[in-house]
C-alpha positions, 0 to 999 in steps of 0.5 A, a space after each residue: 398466024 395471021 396478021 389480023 390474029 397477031 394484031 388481036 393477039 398484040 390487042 389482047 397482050 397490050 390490054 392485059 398490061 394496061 390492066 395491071 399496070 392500073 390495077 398495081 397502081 390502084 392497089 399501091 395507093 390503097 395500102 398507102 392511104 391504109 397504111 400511111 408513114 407513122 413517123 417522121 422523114 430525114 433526108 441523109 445524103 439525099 435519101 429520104 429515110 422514114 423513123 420512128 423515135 419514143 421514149 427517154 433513156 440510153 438510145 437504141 435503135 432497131 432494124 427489121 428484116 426482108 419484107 417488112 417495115 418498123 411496124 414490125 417494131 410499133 406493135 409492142 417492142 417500141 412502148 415496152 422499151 420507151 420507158 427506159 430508153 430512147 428508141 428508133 427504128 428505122 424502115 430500110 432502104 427500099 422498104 416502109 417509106 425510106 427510098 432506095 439508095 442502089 437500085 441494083 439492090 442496097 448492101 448491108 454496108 451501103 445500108 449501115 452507113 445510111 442508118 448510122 449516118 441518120 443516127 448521127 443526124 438525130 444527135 443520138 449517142 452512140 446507140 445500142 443497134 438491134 437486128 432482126 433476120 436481115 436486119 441482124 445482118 445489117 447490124 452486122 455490118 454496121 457493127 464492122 462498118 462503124 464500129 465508134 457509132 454503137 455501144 452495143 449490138 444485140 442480135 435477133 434470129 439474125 442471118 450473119 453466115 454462110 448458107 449452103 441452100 439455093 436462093 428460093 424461087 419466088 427471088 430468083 424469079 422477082 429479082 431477074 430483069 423479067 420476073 421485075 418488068 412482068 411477074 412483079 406488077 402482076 403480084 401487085 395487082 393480083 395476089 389474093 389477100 390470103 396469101 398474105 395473109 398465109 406468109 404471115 402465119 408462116 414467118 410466126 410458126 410454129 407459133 402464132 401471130 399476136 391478135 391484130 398485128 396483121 392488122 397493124 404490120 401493113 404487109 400491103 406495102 411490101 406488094 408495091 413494085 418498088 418495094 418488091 423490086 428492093 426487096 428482091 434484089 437485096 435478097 437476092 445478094 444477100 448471101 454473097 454479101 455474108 460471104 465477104 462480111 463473116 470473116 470480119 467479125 472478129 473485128 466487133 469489140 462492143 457486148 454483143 447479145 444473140 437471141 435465136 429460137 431452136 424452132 426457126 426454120 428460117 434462119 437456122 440456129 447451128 449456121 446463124 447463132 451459133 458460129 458468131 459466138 466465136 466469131 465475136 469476143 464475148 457474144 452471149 447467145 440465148 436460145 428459145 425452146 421451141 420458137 420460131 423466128 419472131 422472137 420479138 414478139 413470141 417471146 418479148 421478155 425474153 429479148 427485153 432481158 437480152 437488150 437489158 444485159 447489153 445496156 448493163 454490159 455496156 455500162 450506159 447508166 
């Protein structure tokens, strides 16, 4: 190659990065101003955490998974239980509008403590701590990490044990110094809405999402860079993470209800569900015929059932 064709193509390579960079930036404060905070902001231990808080009762607080937000919870499950209890949830380090306290990726442990931490900043007493997916294992780690800062702890499709298949592509990909520095702010400025849309239809199946939840999720805040980057490594860590966490749980001494559909190929029932009732002194696990991994959602009543069980187990009225 000639110097003036390497000086075209370093042109060229330079333009490209200049684009998205701009792009990524313009797309960012689109989903921002589309989907701005819904709640409130505490700073707990110079971390600015985002939360939402309804209702009057005994207090509950819920977590969401990987690649989501509270508004996960805000569709529905916070109004269907505000009437009788008071609810919290939290976005996650990294996630929503709550900052990243490790930028080599928040443990579940660094993570519990950050929350547990806010709950006791709101004054709320000795919270029920709900967990979905990711979440659950959060709650987890709260539960083992804290375990005089909960009442009880209920589970929802929660990832909680060892797994034995490889970390997906598309993290191993996102969480390496390579694929943060170049493949990430190119699925910021990039990624067409289909897929999008397409992931959540996947994480439903084989269910469907409820009218109008896409609208509400704000999955465009999940394609910010720093969002994407704190997703993928807390991913990314996560299952070395379990591996020191499982063989504690023998440790939780609060009532403790797991809810898991048979039909979830995301966070598989016989490895995740199944094994912490042995693992946990009393944990009572329901299992869902035939739905998939948002339980809340797909099937609602049932996981109010679940929370209410916990309450009255934990003698909270």
């Amino acid at each position: 190659m000639t110097l003036k064709g390497f000086g075209v193509l370093l042109g060229c390579a330079a333009a490209l990065v200049l684009t998205t960079a701009c792009t990524a930036s313009y797309r960012e404060a689109k989903a921002e101003e589309r989907f701005p905070p819904v709640g409130d902001f505490l700073n707990v231990n110079g971390t600015q955490v985002h939360y939402v808080t309804k209702g009057t009762g005994p207090d509950i607080v819920l977590i969401h998974g990987a690649s989501g937000n509270l508004r996960d919870f805000t569709f529905s499950l916070v109004d269907k239980l505000a009437d009788r209890y008071r609810v919290t949830a939290f976005d996650r380090p990294g996630l929503g509008y709550t900052e990243r306290v490790n930028p080599n990726g928040t443990t579940l442990i660094e993570q519990a403590h950050l929350l547990a931490d806010a709950t006791e900043q709101l004054g709320l007493q000795s919270p029920m701590v709900l967990g979905h997916s990711y979440g659950g294992a959060v709650a987890l780690a709260w539960a083992v990490e804290r375990p005089d800062s909960l009442s009880a702890l209920i589970l929802l499709a929660a990832a909680s044990n060892p797994w034995s298949s490889d970390l997906s592509l598309y993290y191993k990909v996102t969480s390496s110094d390579v694929g943060s520095a170049v493949v990430v702010p190119a699925l910021t400025a990039f990624v067409p809405n289909p897929v999008v849309d397409r992931a959540i239809e996947d994480v439903f199946e084989p269910q469907s999402e409820p009218p109008g939840y896409a609208e509400h999720i704000g999955a465009p805040l999940t394609l910010r860079r720093d969002t994407m980057r704190a997703n993928a490594m807390q991913r990314a860590n996560l299952l070395d993470e379990i591996k020191a966490l499982h063989t504690r749980y023998g440790a939780i001494d609060v009532p403790t209800e797991i809810v898991h559909g048979d039909a979830d190929t995301t966070v598989g029932l016989s490895i995740h569900s199944i094994p912490p009732t042995n693992q946990i002194t009393g944990a009572n696990l329901t299992v869902l015929e035939g739905i998939g991994h948002m339980p809340h959602h797909a099937a609602e009543p049932e996981v109010i059932a679940a929370i209410d069980r916990a309450e009255e187990r934990a003698g909270l009225r």
